[in-house]
VOMI-976265 format. One line per field, with one value per atom (N, C-alpha, C, O): atom name; residue number from 1; residue in one letter; chain; x, y, z. Coordinates in steps of 0.02 Angstrom, whole numbers, always signed. Example, Ala and Ser with C-alpha at 12.3 -4.5 7.8 and 13.67 -1.06 7.14 Angstrom:
BEGIN
atome = (N; CA; C; O; N; CA; C; O)
num = (1; 1; 1; 1; 2; 2; 2; 2)
residu = (A; A; A; A; S; S; S; S)
chaine = (A; A; A; A; A; A; A; A)
c1 = (+660; +615; +660; +712; +642; +684; +645; +670)
c2 = (-284; -225; -165; -166; -112; -53; +2; +57)
c3 = (+390; +390; +390; +423; +354; +357; +394; +402)
//
This chain:
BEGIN
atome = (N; CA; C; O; N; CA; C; O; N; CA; C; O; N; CA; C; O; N; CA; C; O; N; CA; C; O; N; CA; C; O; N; CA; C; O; N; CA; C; O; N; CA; C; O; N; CA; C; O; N; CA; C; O; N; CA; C; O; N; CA; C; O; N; CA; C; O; N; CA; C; O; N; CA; C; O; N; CA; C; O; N; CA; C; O; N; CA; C; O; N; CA; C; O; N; CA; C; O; N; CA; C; O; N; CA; C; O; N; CA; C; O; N; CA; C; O; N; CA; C; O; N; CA; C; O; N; CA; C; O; N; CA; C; O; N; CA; C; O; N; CA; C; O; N; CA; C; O; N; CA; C; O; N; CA; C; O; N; CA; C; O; N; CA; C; O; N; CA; C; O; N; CA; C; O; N; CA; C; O; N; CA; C; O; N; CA; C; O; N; CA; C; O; N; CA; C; O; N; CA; C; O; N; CA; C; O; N; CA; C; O; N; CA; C; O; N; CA; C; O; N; CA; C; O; N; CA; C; O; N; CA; C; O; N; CA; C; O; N; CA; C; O; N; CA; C; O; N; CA; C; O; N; CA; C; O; N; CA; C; O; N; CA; C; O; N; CA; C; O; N; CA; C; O; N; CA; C; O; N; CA; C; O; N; CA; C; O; N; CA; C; O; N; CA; C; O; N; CA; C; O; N; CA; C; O; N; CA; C; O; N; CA; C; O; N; CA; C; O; N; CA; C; O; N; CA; C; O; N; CA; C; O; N; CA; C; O; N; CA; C; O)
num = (1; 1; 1; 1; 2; 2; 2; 2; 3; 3; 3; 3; 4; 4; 4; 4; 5; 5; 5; 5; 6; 6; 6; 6; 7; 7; 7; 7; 8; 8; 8; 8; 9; 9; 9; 9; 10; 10; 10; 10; 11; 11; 11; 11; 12; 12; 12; 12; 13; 13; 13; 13; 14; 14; 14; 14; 15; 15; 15; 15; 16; 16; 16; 16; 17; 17; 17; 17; 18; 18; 18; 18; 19; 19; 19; 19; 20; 20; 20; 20; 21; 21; 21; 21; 22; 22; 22; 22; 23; 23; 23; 23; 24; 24; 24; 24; 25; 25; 25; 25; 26; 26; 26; 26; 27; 27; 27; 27; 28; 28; 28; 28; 29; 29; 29; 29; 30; 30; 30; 30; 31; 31; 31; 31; 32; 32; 32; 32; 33; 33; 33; 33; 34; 34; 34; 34; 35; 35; 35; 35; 36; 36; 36; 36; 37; 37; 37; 37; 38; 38; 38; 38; 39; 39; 39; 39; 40; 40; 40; 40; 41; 41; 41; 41; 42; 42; 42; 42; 43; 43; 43; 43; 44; 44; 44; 44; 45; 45; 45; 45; 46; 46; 46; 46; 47; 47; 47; 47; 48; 48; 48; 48; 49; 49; 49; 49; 50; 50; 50; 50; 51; 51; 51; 51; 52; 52; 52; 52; 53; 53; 53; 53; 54; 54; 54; 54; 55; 55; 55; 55; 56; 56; 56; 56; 57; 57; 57; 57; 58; 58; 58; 58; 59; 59; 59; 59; 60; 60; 60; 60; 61; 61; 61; 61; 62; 62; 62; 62; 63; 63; 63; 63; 64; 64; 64; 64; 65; 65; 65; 65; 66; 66; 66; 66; 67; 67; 67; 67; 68; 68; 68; 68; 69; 69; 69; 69; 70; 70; 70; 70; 71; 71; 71; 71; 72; 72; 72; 72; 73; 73; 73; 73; 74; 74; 74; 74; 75; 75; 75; 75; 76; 76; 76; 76)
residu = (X; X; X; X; X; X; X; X; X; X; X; X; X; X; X; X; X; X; X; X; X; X; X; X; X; X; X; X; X; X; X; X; X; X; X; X; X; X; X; X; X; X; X; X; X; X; X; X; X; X; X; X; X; X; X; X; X; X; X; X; X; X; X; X; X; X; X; X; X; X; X; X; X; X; X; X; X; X; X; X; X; X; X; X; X; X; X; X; X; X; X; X; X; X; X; X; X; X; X; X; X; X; X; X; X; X; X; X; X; X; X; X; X; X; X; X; X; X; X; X; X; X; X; X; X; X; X; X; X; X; X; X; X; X; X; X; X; X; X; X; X; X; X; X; X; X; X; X; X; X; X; X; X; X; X; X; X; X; X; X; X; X; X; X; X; X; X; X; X; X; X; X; X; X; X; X; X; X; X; X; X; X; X; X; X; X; X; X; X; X; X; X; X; X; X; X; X; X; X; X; X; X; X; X; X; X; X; X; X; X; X; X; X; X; X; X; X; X; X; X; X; X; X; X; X; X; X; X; X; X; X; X; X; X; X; X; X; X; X; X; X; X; X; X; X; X; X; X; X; X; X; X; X; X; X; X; X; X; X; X; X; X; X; X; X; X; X; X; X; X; X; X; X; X; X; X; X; X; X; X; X; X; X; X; X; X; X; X; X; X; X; X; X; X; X; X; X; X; X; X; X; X; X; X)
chaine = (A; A; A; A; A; A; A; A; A; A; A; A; A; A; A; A; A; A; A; A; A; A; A; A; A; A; A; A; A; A; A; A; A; A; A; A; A; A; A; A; A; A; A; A; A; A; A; A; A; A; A; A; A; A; A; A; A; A; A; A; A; A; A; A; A; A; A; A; A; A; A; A; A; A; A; A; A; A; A; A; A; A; A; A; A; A; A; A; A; A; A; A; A; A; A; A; A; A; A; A; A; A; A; A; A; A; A; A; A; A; A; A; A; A; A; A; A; A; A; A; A; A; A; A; A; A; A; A; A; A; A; A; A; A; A; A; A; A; A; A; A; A; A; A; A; A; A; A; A; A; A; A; A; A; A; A; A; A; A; A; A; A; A; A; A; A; A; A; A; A; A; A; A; A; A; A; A; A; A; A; A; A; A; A; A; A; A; A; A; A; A; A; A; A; A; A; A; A; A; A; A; A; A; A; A; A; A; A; A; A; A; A; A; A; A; A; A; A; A; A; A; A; A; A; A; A; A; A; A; A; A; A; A; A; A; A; A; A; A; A; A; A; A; A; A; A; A; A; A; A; A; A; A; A; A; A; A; A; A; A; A; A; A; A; A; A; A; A; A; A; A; A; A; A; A; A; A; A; A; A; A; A; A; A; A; A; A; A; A; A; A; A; A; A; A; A; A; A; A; A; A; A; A; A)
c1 = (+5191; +5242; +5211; +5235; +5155; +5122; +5104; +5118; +5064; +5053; +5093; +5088; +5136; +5199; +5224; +5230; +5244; +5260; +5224; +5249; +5157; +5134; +5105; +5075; +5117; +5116; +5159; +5148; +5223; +5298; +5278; +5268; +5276; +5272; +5224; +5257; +5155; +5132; +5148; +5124; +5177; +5221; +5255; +5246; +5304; +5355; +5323; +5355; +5266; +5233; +5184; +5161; +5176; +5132; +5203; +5210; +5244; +5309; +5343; +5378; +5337; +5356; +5411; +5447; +5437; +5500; +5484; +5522; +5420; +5410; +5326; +5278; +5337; +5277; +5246; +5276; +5153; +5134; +5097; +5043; +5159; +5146; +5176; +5224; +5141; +5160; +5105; +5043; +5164; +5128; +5118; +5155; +5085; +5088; +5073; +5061; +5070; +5045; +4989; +5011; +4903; +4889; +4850; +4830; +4831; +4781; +4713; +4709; +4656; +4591; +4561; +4584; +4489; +4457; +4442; +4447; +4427; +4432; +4473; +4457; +4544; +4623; +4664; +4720; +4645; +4695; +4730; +4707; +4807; +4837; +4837; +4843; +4830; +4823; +4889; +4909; +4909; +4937; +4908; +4890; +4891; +4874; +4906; +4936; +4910; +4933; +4898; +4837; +4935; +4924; +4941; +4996; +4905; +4927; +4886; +4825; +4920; +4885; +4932; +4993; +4902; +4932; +4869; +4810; +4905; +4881; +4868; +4905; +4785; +4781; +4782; +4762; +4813; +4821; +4773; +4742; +4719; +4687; +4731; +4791; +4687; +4721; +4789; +4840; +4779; +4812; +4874; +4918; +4889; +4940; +4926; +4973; +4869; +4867; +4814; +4773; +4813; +4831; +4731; +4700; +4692; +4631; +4613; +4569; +4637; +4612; +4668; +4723; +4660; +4698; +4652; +4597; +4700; +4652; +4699; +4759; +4667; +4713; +4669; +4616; +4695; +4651; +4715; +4775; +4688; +4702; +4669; +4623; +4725; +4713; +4724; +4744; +4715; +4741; +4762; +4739; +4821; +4883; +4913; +4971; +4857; +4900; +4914; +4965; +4862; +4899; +4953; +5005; +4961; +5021; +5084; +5124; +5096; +5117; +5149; +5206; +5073; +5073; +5130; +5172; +5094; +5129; +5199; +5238; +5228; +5312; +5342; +5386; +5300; +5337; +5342; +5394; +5282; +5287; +5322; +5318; +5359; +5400; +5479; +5526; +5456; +5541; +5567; +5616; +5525; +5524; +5540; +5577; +5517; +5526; +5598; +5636; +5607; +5671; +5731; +5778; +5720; +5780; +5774; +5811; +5723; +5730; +5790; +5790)
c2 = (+5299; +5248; +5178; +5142; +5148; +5095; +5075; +5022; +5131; +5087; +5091; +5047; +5141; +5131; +5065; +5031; +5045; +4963; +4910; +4859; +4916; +4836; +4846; +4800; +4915; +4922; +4899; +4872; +4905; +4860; +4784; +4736; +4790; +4694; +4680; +4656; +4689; +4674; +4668; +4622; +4699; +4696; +4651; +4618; +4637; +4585; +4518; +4473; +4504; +4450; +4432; +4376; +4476; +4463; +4455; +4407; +4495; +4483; +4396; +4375; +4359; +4288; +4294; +4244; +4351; +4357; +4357; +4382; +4330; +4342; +4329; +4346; +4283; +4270; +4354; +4397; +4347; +4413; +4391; +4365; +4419; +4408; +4472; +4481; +4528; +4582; +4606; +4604; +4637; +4669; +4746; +4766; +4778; +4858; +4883; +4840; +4935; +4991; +5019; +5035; +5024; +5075; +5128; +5108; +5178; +5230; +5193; +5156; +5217; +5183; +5245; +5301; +5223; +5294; +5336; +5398; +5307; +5345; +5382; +5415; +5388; +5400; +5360; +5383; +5308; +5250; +5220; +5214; +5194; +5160; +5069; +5052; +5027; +4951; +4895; +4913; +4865; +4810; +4761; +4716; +4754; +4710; +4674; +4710; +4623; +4571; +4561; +4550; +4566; +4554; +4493; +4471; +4462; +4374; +4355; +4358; +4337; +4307; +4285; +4287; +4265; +4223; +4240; +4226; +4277; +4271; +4218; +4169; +4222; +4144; +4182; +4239; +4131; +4121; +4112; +4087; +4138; +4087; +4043; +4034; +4017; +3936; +3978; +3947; +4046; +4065; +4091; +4110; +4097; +4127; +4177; +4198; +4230; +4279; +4295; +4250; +4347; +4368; +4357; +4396; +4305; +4297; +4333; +4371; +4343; +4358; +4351; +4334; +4361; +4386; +4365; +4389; +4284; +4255; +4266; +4250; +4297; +4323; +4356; +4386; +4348; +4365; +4429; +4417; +4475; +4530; +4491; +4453; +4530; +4485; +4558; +4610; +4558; +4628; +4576; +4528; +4600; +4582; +4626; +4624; +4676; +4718; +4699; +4716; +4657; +4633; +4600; +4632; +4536; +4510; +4566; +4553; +4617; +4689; +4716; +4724; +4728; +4758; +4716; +4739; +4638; +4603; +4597; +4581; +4605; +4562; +4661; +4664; +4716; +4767; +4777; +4797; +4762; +4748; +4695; +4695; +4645; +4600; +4636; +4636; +4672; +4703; +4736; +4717; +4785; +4835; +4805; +4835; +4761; +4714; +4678; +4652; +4680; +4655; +4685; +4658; +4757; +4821; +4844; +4887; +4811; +4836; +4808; +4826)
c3 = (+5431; +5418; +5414; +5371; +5456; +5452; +5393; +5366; +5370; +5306; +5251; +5208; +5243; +5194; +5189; +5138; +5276; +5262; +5250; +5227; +5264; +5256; +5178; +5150; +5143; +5073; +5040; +4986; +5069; +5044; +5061; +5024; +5127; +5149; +5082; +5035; +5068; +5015; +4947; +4914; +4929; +4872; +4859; +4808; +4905; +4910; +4909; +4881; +4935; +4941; +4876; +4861; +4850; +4779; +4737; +4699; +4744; +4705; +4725; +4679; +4771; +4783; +4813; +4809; +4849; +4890; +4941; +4982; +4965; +5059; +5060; +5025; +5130; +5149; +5188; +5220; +5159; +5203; +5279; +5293; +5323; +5432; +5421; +5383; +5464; +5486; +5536; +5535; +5589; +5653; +5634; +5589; +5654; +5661; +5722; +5765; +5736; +5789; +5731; +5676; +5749; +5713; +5738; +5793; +5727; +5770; +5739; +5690; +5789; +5778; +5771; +5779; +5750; +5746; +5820; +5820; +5871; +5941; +5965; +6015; +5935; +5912; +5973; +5984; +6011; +6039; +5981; +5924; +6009; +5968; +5995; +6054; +5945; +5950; +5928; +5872; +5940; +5876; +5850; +5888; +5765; +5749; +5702; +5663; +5693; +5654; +5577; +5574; +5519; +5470; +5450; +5466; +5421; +5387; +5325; +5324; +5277; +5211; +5153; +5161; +5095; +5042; +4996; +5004; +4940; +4877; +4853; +4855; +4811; +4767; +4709; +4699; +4666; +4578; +4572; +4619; +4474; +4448; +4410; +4416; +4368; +4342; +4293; +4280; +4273; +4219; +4256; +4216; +4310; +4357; +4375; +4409; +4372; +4378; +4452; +4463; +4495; +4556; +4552; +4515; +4591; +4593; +4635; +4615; +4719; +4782; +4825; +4803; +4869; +4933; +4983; +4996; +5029; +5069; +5139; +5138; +5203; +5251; +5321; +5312; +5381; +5437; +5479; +5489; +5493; +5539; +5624; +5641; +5660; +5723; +5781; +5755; +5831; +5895; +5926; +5957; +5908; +5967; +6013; +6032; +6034; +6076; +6139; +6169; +6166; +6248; +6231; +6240; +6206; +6189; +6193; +6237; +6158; +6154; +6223; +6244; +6251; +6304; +6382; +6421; +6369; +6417; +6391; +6436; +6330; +6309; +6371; +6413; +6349; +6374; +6450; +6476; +6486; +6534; +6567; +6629; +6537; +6549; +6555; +6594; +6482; +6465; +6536; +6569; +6550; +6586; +6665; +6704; +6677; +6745; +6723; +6764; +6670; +6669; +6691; +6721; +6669; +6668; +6738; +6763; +6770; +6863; +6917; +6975)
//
């Protein structure tokens, strides 16, 4: 399912209906699961047409980890 969506989120964002920020869950090769953050913006060349894809992936899984461990202290 992960990448189905940030295949859509992408789309939409080369399409000009949405900035590309997206989180995922993904499996790694060790088979732990992480969250990381997707972020970027297509550049045009001069002719309008799709040059590159400028954008940084980030692990946000503690962030993750602490909002649940918050949740969870919440529901106590």
């Amino acid at each position: 399912m992960g990448r189905q969506l940030l295949v859509a989120r992408m789309e939409e964002h080369l399409a000009g209906l949405a900035l590309f920020d997206q989180e995922l869950r993904l499996c790694r090769k060790d088979g732990s699961y992480r969250w990381f953050r997707f972020r970027g913006q297509a550049v045009s060349d001069e002719r309008g047409g799709l040059a590159r894809m400028a954008g940084s992936l980030s692990d946000v899984d503690e962030r993750h980890r602490t909002q649940e461990e918050l949740r969870k202290r919440a529901l106590q």
